[in-house]
Each structure stands twice: as structure tokens, then as C-alpha cells.
mmCIF file of the protein (N, C-alpha, C, O) and its ligand, coordinates in Angstrom:
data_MODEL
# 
_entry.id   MODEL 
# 
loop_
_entity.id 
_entity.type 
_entity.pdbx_number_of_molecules 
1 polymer     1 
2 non-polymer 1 
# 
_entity_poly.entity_id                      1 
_entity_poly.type                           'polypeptide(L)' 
_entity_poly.nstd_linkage                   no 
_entity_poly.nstd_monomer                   no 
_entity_poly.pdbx_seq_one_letter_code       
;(UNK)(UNK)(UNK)(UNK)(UNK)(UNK)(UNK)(UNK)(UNK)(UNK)(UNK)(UNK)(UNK)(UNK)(UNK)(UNK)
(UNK)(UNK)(UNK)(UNK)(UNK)(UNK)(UNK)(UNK)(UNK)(UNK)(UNK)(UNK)(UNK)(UNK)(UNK)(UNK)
(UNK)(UNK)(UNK)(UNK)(UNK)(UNK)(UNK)(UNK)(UNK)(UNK)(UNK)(UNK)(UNK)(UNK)
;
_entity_poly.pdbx_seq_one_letter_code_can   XXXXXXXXXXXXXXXXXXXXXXXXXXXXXXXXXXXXXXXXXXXXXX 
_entity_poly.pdbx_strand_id                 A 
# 
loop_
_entity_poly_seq.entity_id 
_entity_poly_seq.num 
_entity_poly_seq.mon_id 
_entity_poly_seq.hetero 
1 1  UNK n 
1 2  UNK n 
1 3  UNK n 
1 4  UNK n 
1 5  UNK n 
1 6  UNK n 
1 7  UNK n 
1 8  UNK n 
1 9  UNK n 
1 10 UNK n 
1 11 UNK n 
1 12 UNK n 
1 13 UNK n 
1 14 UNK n 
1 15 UNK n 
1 16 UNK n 
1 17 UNK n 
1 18 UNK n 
1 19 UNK n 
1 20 UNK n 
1 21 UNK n 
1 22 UNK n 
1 23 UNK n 
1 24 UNK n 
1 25 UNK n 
1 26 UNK n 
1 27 UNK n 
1 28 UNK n 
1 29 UNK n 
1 30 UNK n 
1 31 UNK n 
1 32 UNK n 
1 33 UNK n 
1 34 UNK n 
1 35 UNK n 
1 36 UNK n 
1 37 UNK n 
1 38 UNK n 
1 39 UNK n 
1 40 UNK n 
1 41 UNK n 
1 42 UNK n 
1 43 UNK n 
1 44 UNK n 
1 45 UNK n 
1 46 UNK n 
# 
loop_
_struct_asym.id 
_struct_asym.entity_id 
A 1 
B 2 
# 
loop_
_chem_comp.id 
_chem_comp.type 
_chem_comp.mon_nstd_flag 
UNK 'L-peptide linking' . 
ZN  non-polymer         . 
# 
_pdbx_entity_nonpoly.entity_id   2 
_pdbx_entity_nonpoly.name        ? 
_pdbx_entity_nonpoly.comp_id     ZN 
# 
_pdbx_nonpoly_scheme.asym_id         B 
_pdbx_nonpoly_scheme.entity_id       2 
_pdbx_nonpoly_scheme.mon_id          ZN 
_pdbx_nonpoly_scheme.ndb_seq_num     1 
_pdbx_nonpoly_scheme.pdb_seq_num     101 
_pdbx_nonpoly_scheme.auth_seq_num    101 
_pdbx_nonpoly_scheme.pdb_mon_id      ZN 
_pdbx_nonpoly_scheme.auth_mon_id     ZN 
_pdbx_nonpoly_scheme.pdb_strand_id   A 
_pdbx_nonpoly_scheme.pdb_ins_code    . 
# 
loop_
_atom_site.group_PDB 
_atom_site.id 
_atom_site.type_symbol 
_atom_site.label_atom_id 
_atom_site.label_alt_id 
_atom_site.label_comp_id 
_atom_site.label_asym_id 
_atom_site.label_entity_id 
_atom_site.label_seq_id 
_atom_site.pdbx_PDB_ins_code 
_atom_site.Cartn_x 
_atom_site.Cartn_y 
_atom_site.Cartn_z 
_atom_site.occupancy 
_atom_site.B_iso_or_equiv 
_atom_site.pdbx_formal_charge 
_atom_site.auth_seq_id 
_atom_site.auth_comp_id 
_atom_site.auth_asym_id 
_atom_site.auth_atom_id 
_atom_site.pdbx_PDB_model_num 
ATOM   1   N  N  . UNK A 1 1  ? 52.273 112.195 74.641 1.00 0.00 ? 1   UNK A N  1 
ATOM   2   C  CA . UNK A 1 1  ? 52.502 112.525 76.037 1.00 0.00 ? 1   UNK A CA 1 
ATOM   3   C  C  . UNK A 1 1  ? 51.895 113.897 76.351 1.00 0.00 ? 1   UNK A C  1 
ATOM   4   O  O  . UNK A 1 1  ? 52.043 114.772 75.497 1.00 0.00 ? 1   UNK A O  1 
ATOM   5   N  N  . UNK A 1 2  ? 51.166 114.215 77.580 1.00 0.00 ? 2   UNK A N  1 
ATOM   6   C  CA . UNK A 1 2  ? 51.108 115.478 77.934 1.00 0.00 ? 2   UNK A CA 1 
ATOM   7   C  C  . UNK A 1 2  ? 51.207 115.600 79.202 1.00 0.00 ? 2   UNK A C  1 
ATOM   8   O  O  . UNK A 1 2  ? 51.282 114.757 80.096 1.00 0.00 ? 2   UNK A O  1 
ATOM   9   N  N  . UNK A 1 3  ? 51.200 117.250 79.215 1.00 0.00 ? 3   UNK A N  1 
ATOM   10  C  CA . UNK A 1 3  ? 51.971 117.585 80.414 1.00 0.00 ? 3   UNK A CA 1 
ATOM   11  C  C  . UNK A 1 3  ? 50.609 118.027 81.201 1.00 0.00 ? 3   UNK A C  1 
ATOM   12  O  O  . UNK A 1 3  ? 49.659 118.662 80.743 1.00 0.00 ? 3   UNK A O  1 
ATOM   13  N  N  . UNK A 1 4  ? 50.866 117.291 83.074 1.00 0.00 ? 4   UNK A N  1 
ATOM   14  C  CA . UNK A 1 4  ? 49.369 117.530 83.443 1.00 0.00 ? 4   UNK A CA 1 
ATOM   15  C  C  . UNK A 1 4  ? 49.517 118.779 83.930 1.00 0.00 ? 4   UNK A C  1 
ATOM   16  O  O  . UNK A 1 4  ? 48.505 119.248 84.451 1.00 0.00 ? 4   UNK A O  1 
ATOM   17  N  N  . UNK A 1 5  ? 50.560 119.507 83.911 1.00 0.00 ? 5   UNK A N  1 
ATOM   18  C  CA . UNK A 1 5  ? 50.580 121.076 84.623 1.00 0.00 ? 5   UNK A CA 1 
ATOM   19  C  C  . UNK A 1 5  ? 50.305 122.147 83.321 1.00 0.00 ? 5   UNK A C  1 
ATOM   20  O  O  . UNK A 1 5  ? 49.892 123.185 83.840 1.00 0.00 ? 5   UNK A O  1 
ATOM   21  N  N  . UNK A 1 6  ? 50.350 122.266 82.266 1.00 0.00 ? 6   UNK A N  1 
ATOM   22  C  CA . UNK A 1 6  ? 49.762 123.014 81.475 1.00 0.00 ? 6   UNK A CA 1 
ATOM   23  C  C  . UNK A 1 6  ? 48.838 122.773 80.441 1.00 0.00 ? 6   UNK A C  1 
ATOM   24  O  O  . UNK A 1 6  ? 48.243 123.654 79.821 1.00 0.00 ? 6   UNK A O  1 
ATOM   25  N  N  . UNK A 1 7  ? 48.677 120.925 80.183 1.00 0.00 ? 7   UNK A N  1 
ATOM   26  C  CA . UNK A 1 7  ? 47.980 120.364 79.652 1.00 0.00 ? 7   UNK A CA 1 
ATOM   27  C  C  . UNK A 1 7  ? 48.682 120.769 78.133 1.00 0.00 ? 7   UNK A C  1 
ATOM   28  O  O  . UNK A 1 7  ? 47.914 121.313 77.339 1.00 0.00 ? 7   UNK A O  1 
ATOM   29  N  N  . UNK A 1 8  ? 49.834 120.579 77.771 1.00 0.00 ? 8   UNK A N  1 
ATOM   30  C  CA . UNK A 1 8  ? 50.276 120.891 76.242 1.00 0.00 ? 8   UNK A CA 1 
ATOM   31  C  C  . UNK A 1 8  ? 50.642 119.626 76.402 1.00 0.00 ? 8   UNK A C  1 
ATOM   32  O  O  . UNK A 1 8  ? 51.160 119.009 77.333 1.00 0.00 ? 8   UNK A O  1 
ATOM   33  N  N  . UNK A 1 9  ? 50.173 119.257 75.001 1.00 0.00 ? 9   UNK A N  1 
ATOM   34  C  CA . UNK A 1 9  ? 50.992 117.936 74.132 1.00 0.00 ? 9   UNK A CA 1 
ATOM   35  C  C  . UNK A 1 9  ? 52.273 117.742 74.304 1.00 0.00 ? 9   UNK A C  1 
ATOM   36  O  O  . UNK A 1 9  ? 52.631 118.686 75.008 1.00 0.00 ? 9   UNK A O  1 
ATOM   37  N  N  . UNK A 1 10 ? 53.016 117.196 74.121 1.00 0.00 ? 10  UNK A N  1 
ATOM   38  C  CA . UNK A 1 10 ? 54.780 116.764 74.030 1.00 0.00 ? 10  UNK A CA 1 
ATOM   39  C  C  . UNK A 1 10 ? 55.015 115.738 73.624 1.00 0.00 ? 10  UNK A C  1 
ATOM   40  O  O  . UNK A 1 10 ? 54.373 114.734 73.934 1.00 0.00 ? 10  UNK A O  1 
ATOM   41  N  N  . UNK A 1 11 ? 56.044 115.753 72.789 1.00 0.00 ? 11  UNK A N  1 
ATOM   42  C  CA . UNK A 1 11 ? 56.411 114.376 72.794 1.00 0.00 ? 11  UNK A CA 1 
ATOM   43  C  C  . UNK A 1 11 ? 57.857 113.948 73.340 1.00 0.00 ? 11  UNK A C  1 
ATOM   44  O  O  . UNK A 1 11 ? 58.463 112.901 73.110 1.00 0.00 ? 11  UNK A O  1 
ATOM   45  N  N  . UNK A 1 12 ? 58.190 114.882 74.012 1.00 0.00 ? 12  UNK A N  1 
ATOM   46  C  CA . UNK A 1 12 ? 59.224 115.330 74.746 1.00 0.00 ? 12  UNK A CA 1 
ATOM   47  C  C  . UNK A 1 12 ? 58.752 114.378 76.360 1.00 0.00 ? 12  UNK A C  1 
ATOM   48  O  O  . UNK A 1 12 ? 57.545 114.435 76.595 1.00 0.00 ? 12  UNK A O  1 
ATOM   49  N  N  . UNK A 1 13 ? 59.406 113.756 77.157 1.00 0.00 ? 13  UNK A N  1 
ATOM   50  C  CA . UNK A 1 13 ? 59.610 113.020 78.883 1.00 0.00 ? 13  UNK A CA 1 
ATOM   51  C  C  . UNK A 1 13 ? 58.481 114.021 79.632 1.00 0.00 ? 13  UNK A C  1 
ATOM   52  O  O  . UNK A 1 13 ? 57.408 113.779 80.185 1.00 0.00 ? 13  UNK A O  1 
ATOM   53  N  N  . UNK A 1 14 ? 59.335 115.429 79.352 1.00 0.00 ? 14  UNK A N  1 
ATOM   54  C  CA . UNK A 1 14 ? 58.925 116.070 80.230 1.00 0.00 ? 14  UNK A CA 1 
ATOM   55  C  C  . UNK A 1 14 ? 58.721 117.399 79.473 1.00 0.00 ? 14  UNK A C  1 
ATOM   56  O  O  . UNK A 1 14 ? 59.138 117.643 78.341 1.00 0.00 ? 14  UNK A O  1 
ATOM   57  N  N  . UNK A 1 15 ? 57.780 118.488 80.539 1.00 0.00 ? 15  UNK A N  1 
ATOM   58  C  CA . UNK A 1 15 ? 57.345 119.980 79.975 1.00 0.00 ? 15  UNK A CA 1 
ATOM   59  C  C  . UNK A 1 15 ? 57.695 120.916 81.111 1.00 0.00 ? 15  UNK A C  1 
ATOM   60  O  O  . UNK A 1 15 ? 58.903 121.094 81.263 1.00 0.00 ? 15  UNK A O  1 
ATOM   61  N  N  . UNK A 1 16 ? 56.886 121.546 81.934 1.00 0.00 ? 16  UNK A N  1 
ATOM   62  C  CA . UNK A 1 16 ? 56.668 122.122 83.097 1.00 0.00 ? 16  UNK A CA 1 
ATOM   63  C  C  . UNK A 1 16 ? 57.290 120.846 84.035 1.00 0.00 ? 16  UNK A C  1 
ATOM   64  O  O  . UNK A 1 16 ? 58.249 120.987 84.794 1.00 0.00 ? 16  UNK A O  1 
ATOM   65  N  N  . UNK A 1 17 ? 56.551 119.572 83.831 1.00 0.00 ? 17  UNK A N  1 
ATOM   66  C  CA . UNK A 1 17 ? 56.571 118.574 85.015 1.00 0.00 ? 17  UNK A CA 1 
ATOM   67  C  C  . UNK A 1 17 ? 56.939 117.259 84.021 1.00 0.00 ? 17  UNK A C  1 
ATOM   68  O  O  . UNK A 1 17 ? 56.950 117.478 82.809 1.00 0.00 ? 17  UNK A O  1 
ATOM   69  N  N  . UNK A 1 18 ? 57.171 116.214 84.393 1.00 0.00 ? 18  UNK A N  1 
ATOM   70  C  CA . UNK A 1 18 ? 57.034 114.847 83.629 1.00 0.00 ? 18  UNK A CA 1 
ATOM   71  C  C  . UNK A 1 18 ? 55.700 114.429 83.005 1.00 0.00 ? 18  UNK A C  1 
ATOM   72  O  O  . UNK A 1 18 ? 54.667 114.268 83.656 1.00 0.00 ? 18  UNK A O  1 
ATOM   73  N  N  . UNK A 1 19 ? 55.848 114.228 81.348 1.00 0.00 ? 19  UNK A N  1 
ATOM   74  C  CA . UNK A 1 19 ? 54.647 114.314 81.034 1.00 0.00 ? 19  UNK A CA 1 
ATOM   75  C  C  . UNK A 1 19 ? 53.784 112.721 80.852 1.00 0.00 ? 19  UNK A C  1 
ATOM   76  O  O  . UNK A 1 19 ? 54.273 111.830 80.157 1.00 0.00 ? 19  UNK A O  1 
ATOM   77  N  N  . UNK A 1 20 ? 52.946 112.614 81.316 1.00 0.00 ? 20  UNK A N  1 
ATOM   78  C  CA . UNK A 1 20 ? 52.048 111.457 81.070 1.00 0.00 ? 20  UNK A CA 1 
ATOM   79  C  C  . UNK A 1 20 ? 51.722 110.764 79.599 1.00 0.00 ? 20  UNK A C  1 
ATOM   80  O  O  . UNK A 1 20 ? 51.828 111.323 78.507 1.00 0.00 ? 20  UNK A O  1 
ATOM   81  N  N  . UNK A 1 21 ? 51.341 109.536 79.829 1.00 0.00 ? 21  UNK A N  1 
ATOM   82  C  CA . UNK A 1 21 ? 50.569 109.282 78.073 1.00 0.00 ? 21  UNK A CA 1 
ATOM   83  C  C  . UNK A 1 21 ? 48.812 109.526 78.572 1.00 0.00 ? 21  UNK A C  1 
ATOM   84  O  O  . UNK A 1 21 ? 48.279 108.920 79.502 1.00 0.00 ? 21  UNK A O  1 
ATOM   85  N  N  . UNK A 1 22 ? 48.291 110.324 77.889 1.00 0.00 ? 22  UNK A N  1 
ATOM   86  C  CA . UNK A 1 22 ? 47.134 110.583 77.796 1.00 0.00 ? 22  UNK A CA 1 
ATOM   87  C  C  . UNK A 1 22 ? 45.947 109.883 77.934 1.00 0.00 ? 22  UNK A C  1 
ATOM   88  O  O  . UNK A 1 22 ? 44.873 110.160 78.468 1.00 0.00 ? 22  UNK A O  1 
ATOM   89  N  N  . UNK A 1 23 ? 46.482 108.654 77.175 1.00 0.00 ? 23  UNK A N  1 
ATOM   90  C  CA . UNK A 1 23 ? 45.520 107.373 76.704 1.00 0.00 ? 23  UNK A CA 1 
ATOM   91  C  C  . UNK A 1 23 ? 46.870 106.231 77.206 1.00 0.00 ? 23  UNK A C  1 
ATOM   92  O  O  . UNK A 1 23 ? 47.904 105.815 76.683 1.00 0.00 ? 23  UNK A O  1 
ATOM   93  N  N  . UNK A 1 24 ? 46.391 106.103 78.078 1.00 0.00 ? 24  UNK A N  1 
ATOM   94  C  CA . UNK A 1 24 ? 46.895 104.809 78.933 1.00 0.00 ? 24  UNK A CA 1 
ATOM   95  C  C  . UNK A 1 24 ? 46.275 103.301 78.390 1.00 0.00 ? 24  UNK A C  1 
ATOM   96  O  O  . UNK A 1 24 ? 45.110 103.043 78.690 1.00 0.00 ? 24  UNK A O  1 
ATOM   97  N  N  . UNK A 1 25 ? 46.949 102.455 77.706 1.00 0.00 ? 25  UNK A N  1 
ATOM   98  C  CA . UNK A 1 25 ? 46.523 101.020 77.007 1.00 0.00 ? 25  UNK A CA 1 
ATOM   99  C  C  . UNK A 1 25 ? 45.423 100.313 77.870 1.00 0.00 ? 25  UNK A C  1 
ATOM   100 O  O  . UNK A 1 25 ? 44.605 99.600  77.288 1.00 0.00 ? 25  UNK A O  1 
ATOM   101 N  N  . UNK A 1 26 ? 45.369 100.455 79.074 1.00 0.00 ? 26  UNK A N  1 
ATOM   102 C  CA . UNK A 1 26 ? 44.553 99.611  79.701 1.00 0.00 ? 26  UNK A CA 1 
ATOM   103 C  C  . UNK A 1 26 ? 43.349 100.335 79.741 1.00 0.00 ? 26  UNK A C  1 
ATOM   104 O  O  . UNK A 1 26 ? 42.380 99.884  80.352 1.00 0.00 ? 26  UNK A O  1 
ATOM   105 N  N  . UNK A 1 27 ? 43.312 101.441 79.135 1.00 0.00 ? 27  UNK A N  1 
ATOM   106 C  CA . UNK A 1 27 ? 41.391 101.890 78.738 1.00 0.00 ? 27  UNK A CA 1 
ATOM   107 C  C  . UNK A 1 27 ? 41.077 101.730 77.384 1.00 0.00 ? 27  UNK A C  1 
ATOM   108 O  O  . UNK A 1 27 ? 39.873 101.892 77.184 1.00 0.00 ? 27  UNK A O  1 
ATOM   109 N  N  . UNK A 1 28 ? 42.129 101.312 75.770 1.00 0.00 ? 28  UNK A N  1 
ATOM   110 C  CA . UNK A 1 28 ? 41.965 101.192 74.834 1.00 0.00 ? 28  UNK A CA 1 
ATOM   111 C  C  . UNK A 1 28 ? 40.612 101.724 74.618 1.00 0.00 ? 28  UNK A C  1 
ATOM   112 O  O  . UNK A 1 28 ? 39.777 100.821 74.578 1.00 0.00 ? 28  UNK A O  1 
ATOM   113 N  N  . UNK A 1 29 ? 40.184 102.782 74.483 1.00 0.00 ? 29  UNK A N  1 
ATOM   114 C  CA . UNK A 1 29 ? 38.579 102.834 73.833 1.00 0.00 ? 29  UNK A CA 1 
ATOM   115 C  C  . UNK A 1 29 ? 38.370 102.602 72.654 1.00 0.00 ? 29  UNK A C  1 
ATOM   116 O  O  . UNK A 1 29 ? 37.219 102.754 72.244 1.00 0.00 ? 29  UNK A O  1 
ATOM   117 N  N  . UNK A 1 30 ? 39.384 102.175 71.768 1.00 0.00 ? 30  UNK A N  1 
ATOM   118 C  CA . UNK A 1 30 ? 39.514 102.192 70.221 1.00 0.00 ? 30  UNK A CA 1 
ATOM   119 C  C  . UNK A 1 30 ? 38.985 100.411 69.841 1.00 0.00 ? 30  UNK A C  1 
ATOM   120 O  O  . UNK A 1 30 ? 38.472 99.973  68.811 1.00 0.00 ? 30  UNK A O  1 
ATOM   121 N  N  . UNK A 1 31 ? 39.399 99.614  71.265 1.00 0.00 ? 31  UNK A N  1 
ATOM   122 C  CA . UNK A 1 31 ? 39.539 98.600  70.357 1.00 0.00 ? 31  UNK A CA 1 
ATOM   123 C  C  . UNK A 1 31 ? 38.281 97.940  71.955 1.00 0.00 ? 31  UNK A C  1 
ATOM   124 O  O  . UNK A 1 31 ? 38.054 96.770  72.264 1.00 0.00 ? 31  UNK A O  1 
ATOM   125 N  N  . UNK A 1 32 ? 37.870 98.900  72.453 1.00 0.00 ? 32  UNK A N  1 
ATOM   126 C  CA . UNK A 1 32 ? 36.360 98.158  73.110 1.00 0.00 ? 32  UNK A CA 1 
ATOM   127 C  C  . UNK A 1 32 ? 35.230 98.535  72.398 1.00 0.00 ? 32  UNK A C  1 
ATOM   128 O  O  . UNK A 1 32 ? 34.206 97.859  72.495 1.00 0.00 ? 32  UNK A O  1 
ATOM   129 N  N  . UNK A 1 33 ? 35.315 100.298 71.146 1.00 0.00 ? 33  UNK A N  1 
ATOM   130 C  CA . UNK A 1 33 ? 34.260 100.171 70.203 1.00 0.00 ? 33  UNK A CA 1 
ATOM   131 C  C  . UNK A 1 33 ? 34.212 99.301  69.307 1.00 0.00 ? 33  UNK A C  1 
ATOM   132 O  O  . UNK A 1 33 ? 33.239 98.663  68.904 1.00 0.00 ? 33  UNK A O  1 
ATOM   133 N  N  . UNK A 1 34 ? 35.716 99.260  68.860 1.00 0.00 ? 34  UNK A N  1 
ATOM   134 C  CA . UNK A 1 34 ? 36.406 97.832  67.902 1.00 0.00 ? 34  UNK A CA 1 
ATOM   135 C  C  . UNK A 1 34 ? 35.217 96.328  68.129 1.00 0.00 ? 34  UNK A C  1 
ATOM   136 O  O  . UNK A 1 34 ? 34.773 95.499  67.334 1.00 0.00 ? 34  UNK A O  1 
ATOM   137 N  N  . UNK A 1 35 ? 35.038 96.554  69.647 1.00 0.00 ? 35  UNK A N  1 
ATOM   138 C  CA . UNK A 1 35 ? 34.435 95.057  70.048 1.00 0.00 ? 35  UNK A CA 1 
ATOM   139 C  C  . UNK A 1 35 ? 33.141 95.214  70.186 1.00 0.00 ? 35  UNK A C  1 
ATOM   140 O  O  . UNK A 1 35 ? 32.474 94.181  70.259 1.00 0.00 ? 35  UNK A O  1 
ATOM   141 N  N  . UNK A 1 36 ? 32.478 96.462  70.256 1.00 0.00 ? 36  UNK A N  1 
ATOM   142 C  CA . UNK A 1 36 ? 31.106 96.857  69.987 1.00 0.00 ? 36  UNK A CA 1 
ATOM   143 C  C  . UNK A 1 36 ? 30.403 96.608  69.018 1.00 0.00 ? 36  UNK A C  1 
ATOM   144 O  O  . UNK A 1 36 ? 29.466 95.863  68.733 1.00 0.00 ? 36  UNK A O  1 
ATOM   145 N  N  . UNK A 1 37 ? 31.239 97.637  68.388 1.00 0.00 ? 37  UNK A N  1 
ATOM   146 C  CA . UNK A 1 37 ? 30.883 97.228  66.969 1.00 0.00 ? 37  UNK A CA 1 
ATOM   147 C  C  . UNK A 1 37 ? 30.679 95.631  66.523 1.00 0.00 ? 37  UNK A C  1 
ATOM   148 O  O  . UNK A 1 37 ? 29.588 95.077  66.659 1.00 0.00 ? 37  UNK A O  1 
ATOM   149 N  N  . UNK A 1 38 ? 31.785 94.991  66.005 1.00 0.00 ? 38  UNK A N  1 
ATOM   150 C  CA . UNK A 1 38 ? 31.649 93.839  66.021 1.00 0.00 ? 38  UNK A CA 1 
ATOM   151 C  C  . UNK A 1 38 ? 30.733 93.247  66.102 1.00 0.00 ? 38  UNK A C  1 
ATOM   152 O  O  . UNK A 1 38 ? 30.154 92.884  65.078 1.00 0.00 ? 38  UNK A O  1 
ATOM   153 N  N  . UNK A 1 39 ? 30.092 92.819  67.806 1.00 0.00 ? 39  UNK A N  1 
ATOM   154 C  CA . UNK A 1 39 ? 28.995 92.668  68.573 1.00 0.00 ? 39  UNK A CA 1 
ATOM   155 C  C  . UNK A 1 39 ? 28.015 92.707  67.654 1.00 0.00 ? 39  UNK A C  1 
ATOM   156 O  O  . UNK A 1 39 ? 27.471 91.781  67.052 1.00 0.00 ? 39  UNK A O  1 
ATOM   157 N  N  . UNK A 1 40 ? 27.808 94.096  67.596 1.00 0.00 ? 40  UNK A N  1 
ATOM   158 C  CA . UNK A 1 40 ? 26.547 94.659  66.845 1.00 0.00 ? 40  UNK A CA 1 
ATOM   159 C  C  . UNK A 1 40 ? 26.205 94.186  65.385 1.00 0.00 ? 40  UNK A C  1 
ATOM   160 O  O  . UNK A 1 40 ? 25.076 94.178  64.895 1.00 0.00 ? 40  UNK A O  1 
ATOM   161 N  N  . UNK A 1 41 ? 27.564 93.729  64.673 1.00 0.00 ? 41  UNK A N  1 
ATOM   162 C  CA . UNK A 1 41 ? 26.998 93.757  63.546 1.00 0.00 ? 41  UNK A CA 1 
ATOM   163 C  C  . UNK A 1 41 ? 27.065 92.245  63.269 1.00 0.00 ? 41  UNK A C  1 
ATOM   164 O  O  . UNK A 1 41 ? 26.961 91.804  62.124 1.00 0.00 ? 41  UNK A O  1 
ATOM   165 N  N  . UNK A 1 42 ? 27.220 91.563  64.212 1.00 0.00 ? 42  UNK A N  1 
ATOM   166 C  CA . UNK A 1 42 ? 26.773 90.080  64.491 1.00 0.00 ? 42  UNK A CA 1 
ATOM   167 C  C  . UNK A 1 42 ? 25.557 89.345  64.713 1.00 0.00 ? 42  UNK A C  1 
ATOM   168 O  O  . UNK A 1 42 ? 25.053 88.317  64.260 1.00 0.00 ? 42  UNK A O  1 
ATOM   169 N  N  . UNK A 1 43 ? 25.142 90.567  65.900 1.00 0.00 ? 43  UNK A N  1 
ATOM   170 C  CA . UNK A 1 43 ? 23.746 90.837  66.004 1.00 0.00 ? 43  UNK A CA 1 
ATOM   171 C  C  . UNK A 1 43 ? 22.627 90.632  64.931 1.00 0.00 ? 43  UNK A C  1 
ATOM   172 O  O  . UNK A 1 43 ? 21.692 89.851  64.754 1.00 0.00 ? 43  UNK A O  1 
ATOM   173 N  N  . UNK A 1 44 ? 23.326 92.005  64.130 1.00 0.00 ? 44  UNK A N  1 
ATOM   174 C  CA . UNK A 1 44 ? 22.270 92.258  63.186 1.00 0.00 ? 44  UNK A CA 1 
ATOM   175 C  C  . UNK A 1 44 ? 22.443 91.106  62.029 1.00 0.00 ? 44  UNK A C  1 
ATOM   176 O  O  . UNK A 1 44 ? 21.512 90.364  61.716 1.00 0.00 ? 44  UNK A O  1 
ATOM   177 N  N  . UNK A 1 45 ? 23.515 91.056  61.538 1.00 0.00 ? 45  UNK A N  1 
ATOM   178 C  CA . UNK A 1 45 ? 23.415 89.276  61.251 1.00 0.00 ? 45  UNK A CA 1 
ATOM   179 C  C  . UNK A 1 45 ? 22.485 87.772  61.416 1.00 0.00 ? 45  UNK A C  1 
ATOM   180 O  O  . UNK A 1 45 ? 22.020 86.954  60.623 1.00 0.00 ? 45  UNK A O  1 
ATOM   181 N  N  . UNK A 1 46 ? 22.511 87.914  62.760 1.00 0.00 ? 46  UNK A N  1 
ATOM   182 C  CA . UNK A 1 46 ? 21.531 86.610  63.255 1.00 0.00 ? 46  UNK A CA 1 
ATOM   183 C  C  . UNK A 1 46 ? 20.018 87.109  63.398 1.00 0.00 ? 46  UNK A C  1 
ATOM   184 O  O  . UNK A 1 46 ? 19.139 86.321  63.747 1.00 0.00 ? 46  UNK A O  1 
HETATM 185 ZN ZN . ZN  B 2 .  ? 53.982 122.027 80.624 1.00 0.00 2 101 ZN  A ZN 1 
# 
């Protein structure tokens, strides 16, 4: 979680203000390189 008013980490609700999750699931970038990758080395396969 972080806090968008001082930008410190937490793992605490709240800091200054209520703190956010950083990496929100619906941008996963972990698991669209996950699918890049993949891709790619399918690619290079065929
Ligand atoms: Zn704060």
C-alpha cells in the first residue's frame, strides 16, 4: 500500500491519507510480460 500524499510505503489502511495499492491487479505487468514472453519463445520455436 502507499500513501499518495507522501508517497511512503505502508502496509498500514492508512498514512497522512488512506493508502492505495500501488499495483492495482487489473494492470498485472508481471503476468502480460509472463504472456510476452511466452509468445516469443513460441515464436522462436516455429
Ligand atoms: Zn503519508
Amino acid at each position: 500500500m502507499k500513501c499518495g500524499k507522501c508517497g511512503k510505503y505502508s502496509l498500514r489502511d492508512e498514512c497522512c491519507e488512506p493508502t492505495q495499492n500501488p499495483h492495482p491487479p487489473k494492470y498485472s505487468p508481471a503476468d502480460k510480460y509472463a504472456k510476452y514472453r511466452r509468445k516469443e519463445k513460441y515464436g522462436d520455436v516455429k
